[in-house]
VEXDREN-2710 file (C-alpha; in Angstrom, 1 decimal):
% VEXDREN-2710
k/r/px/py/pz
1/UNK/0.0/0.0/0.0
2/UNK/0.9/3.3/-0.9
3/UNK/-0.8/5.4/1.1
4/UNK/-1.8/6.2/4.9
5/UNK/-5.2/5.8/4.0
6/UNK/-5.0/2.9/1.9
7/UNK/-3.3/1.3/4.7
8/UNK/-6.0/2.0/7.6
9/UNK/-8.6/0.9/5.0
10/UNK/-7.7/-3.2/5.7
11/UNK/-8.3/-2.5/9.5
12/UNK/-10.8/-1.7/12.3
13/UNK/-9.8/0.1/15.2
14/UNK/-9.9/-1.4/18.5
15/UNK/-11.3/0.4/21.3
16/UNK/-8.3/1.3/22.5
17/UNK/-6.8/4.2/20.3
18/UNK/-4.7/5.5/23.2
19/UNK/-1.2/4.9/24.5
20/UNK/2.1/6.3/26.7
21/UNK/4.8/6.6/23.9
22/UNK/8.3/6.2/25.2
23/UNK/10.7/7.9/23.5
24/UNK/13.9/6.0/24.6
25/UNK/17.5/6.8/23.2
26/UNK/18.8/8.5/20.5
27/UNK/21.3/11.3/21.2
28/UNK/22.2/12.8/18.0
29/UNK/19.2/10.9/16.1
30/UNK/16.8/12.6/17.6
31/UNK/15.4/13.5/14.6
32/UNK/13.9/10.1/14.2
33/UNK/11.4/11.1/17.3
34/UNK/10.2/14.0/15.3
35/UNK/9.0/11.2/12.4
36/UNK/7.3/9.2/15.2
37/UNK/5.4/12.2/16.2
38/UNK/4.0/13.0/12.5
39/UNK/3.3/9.3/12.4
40/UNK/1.0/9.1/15.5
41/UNK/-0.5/12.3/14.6
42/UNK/-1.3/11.1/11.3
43/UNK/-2.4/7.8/13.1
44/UNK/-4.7/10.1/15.0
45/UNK/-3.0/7.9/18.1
46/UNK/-3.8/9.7/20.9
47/UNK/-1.6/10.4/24.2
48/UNK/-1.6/13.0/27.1
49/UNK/1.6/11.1/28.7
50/UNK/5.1/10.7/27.6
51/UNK/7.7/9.7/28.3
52/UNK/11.3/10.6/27.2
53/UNK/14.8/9.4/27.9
54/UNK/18.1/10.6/26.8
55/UNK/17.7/12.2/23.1
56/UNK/14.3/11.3/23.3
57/UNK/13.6/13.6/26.3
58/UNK/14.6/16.3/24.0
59/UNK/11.6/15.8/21.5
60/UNK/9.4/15.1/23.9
61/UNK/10.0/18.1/26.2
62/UNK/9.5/20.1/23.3
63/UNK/5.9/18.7/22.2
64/UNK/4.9/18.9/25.4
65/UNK/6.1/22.4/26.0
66/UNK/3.5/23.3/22.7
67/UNK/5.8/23.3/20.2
68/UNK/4.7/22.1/16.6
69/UNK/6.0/19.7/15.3
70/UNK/6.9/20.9/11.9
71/UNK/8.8/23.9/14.1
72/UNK/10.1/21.1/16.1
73/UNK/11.5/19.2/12.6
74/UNK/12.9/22.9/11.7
75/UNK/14.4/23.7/14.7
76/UNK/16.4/20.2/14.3
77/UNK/17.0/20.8/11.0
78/UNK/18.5/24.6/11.8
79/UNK/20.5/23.3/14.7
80/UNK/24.4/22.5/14.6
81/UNK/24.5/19.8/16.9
82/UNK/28.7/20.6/17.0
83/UNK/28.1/23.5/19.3
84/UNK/27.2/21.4/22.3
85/UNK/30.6/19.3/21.9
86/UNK/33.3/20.1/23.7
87/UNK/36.6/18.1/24.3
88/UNK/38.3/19.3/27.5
89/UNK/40.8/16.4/28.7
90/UNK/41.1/18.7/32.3
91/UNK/36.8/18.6/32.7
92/UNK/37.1/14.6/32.0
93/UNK/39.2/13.8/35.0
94/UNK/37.6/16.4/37.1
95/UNK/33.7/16.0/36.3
96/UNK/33.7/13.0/34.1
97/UNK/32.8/14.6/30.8
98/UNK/34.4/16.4/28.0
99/UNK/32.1/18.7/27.9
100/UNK/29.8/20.4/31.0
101/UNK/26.6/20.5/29.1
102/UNK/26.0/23.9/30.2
103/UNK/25.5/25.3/26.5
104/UNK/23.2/22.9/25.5
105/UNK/20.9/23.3/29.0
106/UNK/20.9/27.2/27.9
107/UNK/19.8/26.3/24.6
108/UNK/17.1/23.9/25.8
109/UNK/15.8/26.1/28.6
110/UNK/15.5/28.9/25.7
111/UNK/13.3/26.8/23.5
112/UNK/11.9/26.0/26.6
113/UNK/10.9/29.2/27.1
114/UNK/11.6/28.4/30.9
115/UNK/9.0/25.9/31.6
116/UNK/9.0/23.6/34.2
117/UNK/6.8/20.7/34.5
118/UNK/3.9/22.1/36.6
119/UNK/3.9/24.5/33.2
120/UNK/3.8/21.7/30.5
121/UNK/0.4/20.9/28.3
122/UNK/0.9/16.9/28.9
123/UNK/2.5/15.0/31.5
124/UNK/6.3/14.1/30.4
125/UNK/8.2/11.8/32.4
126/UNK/11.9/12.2/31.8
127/UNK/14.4/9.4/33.2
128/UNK/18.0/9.7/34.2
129/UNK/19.8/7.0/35.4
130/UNK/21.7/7.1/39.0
131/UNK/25.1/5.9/38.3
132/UNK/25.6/5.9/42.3
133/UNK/23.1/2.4/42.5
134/UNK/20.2/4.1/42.5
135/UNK/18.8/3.2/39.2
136/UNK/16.1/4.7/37.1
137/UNK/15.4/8.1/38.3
138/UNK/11.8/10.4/37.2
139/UNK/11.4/13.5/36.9
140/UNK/7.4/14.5/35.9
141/UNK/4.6/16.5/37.6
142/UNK/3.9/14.7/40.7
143/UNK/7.8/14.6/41.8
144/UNK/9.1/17.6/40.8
145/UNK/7.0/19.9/39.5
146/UNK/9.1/23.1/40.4
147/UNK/12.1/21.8/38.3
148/UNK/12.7/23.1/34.9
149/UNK/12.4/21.0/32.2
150/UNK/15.6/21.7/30.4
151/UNK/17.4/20.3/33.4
152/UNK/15.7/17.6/33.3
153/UNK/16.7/16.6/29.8
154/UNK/20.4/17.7/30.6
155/UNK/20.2/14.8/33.2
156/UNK/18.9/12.7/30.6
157/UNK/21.3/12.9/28.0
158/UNK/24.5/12.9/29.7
159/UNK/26.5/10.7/27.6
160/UNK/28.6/9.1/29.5
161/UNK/32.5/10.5/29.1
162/UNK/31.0/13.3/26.4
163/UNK/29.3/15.0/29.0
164/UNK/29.8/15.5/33.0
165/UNK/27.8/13.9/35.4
166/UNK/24.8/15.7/37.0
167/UNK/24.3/15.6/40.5
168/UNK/20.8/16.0/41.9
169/UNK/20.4/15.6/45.8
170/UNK/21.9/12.5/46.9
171/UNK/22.1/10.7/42.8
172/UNK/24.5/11.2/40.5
173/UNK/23.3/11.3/37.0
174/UNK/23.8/10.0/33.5
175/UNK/22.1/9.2/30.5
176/UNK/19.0/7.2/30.9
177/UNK/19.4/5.2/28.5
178/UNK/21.5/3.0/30.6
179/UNK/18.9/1.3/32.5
180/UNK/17.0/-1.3/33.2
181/UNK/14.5/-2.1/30.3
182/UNK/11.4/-2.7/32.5
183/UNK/11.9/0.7/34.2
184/UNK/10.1/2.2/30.7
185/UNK/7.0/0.2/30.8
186/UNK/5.5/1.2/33.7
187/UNK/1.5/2.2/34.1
188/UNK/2.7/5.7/33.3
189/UNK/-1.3/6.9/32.9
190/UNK/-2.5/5.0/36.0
191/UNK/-5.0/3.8/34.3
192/UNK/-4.0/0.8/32.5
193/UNK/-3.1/3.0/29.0
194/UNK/-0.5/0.8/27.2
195/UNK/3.0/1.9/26.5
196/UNK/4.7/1.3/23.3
197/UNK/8.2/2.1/23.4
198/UNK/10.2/3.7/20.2
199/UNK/13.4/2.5/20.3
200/UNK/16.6/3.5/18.1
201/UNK/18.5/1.0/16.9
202/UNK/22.1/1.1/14.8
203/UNK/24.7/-0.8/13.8
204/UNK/28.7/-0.5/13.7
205/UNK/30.3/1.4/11.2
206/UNK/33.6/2.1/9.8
207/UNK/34.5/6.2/10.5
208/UNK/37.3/7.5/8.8
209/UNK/40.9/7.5/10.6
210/UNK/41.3/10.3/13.3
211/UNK/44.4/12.7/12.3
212/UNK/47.3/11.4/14.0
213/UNK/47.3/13.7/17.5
214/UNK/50.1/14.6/20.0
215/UNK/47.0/14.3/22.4
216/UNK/45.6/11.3/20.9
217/UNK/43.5/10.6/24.1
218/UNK/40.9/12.6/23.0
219/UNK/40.1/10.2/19.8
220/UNK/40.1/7.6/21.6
221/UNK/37.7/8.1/23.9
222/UNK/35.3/9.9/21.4
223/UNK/35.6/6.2/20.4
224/UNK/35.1/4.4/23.5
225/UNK/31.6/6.7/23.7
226/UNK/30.7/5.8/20.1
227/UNK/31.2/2.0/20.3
228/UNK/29.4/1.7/23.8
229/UNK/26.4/4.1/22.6
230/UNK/26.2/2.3/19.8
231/UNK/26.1/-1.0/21.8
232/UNK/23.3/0.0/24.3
233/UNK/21.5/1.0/21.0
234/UNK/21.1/-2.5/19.9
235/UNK/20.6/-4.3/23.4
236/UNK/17.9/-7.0/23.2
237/UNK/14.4/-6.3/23.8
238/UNK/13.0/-8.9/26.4
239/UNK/10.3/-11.3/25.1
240/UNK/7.9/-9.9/27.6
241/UNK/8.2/-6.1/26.0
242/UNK/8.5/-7.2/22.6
243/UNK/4.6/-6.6/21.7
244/UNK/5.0/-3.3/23.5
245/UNK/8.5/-2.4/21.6
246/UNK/8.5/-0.2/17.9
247/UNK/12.7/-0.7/16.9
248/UNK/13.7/2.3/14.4
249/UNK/16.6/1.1/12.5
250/UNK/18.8/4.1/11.5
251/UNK/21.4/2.3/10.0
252/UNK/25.4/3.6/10.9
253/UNK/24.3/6.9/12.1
254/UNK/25.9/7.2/15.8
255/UNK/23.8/8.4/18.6
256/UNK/27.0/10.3/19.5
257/UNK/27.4/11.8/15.3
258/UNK/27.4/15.5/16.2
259/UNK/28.4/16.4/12.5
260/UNK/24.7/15.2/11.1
261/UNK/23.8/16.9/7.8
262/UNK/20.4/18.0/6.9
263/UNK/20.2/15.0/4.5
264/UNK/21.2/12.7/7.3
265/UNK/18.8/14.2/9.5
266/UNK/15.6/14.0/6.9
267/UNK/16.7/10.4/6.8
268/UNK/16.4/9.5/10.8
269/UNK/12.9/11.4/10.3
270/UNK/11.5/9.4/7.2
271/UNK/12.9/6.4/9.1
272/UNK/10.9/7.5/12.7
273/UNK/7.7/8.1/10.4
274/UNK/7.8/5.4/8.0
275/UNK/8.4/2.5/10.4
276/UNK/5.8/3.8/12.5
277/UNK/2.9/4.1/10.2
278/UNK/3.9/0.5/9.0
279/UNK/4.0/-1.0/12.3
280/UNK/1.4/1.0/14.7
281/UNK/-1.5/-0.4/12.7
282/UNK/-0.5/-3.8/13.2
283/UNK/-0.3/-3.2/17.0
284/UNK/-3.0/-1.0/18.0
285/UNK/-5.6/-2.3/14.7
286/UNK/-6.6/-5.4/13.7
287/UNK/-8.2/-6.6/10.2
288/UNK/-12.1/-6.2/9.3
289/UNK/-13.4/-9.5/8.8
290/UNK/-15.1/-10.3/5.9
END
C-alpha cells in the first residue's frame, strides 16, 4: 500500500486508540522522534503522557512544552548539533565529561521558554539513570514539579564521558538510556493505557581514521563513547516487551554523530515516520473480517 489511507482501509480500530509513547535513546538521532510524532499524529493515536529518555527527552519536552512539530522538525533541521561538543581532557578527570553541558541546557531552557513541568500541556516523564546504585530516576509533575524541564533533559542525555555527570540531591546522573529495560514500561497513565516504546537502533560502522594527535586521548575516547552508545542502541528487547517495543533502524548513524547533515537528518525522520505508520497499525488495529 501506498498510502496512509489505503493502509487504515484493511483495518478496524480497537477500542483502545490510546497509549504512553516512550521515546527511549537516540542522542544525536533525535530526529527520528520527530517522524514518530507525525506518524502518531497522522495515526490520530492519541496520548496525554510521555515519556522521554536521553535524546528522546529532547523531542518530547518540546511537544509537550506546545511546540509544533513541523517547528520542532525545523528547529532540528537549523541546529548544529557541534556547538554542544566540547573536548576538554582537564573537565574529564575532574567531572567525568568532555564537555559540562551547560551550552546545551541554555539552549534547551530557551526553546523551553523556561518551563517547568507544573507549566507543560501533557505529563512528560523524563528518566536519568543514578550511576551511584540508584537506578532509574523520574522527573514528571507529581515529583518535581518546580524543576525546569531543560534540566531535566540535561540529566537525561549525559552521555557518559561526552558530557559531565549531573548531581541531583543525593544521585548522581547519567544518561538514561542505561537502565533497566522494564523501568520504561510502567502504568505511566494509571490507568492501565498501554505503553509502546520507540526505540533507536544502529549498527557498527567504519568512521574515517582520526588525524594522528600529539593528544591522541581525545580520539580515543570519542571512540570508546561511540562504540558503547552504539552497543546499548542494539541491546535486546526482552520477550515480555517485545509486543509493547517499535525498533527504528537508522542504520550507521551514531547516537554520538554530532556532525549530522540536513540530509542525514531527513533520513532518521523518514525512518521515525515510516516505520511507525507501517508498524502501529498492526499493534493497536486489527483486520475487518469479511
Amino acid at each position: 500500500m501506498d498510502t496512509l489511507a489505503e493502509t487504515l482501509a484493511q483495518f478496524e480500530q480497537l477500542d483502545q486508540t490510546k497509549i504512553v509513547p516512550v521515546f527511549s535513546g537516540g542522542g544525536t538521532r533525535a530526529s527520528a522522534h520527530i517522524g514518530i510524532l507525525q506518524a502518531l499524529k497522522e495515526l490520530k493515536i492519541e496520548f496525554d503522557n510521555l515519556v522521554g529518555v536521553s535524546g528522546g527527552s529532547i523531542i518530547s519536552a518540546l511537544y509537550c512544552s506546545g511546540m509544533d512539530i513541523n517547528d520542532i522538525k525545523q528547529l532540528a533541521l537549523d541546529t548544529d548539533f557541534k556547538q554542544f561538543r566540547g573536548y576538554s581532557l582537564i573537565r574529564l578527570f575532574r567531572d567525568g565529561g568532555l564537555d559540562s553541558g551547560d551550552k546545551f541546557e541554555k539552549w534547551m531552557d530557551h526553546h523551553l521558554k523556561g518551563a517547568t513541568f507544573a507549566d507543560l500541556k501533557y505529563n512528560l516523564n523524563v528518566l536519568a539513570t543514578d550511576v551511584n546504585g540508584g537506578g532509574p530516576v523520574v522527573f514528571n509533575k507529581t515529583r518535581t514539579p518546580s524543576l525546569k524541564v531543560s534540566k531535566a533533559v540535561r540529566f537525561s542525555m549525559s552521555i557518559p564521558l561526552m558530557f559531565s555527570f549531573q548531581k541531583y540531591e543525593d544521585h548522581i546522573l547519567t544518561d538514561g538510556a542505561i537502565l533497566a529495560e522494564d523501568a520504561l514500561f510502567n502504568d505511566w497513565a494509571g490507568d492501565g493505557t498501554p505503553t509502546i516504546c520507540f526505540r533507536l537502533k544502529s549498527k557498527p560502522g567504519k568512521q574515517k581514521p582520526q588525524r594522528a594527535s600529539i593528544f591522541p586521548l581525545k580520539n580515543y575516547v570519542l571512540m570508546l563513547v561511540r562504540t558503547f552508545m552504539t552497543a546499548v542502541s542494539r541491546e535486546y528487547v526482552q520477550a515480555n516487551h517485545w509486543h509493547s517495543t517499535i525498533v527504528i533502524d537508522t542504520g550507521t548513524i551514531s547516537p554520538v554523530d554530532f556532525n549530522l547533515n540536513n540530509e542525514q537528518k531527513e533520513e532518521l525522520y523518514q525512518a521515525g515516520y515510516s516505520t511507525v505508520l507501517s508498524i502501529i497499525p498492526k499493534k493497536l488495529f486489527q483486520p475487518v473480517k469479511g
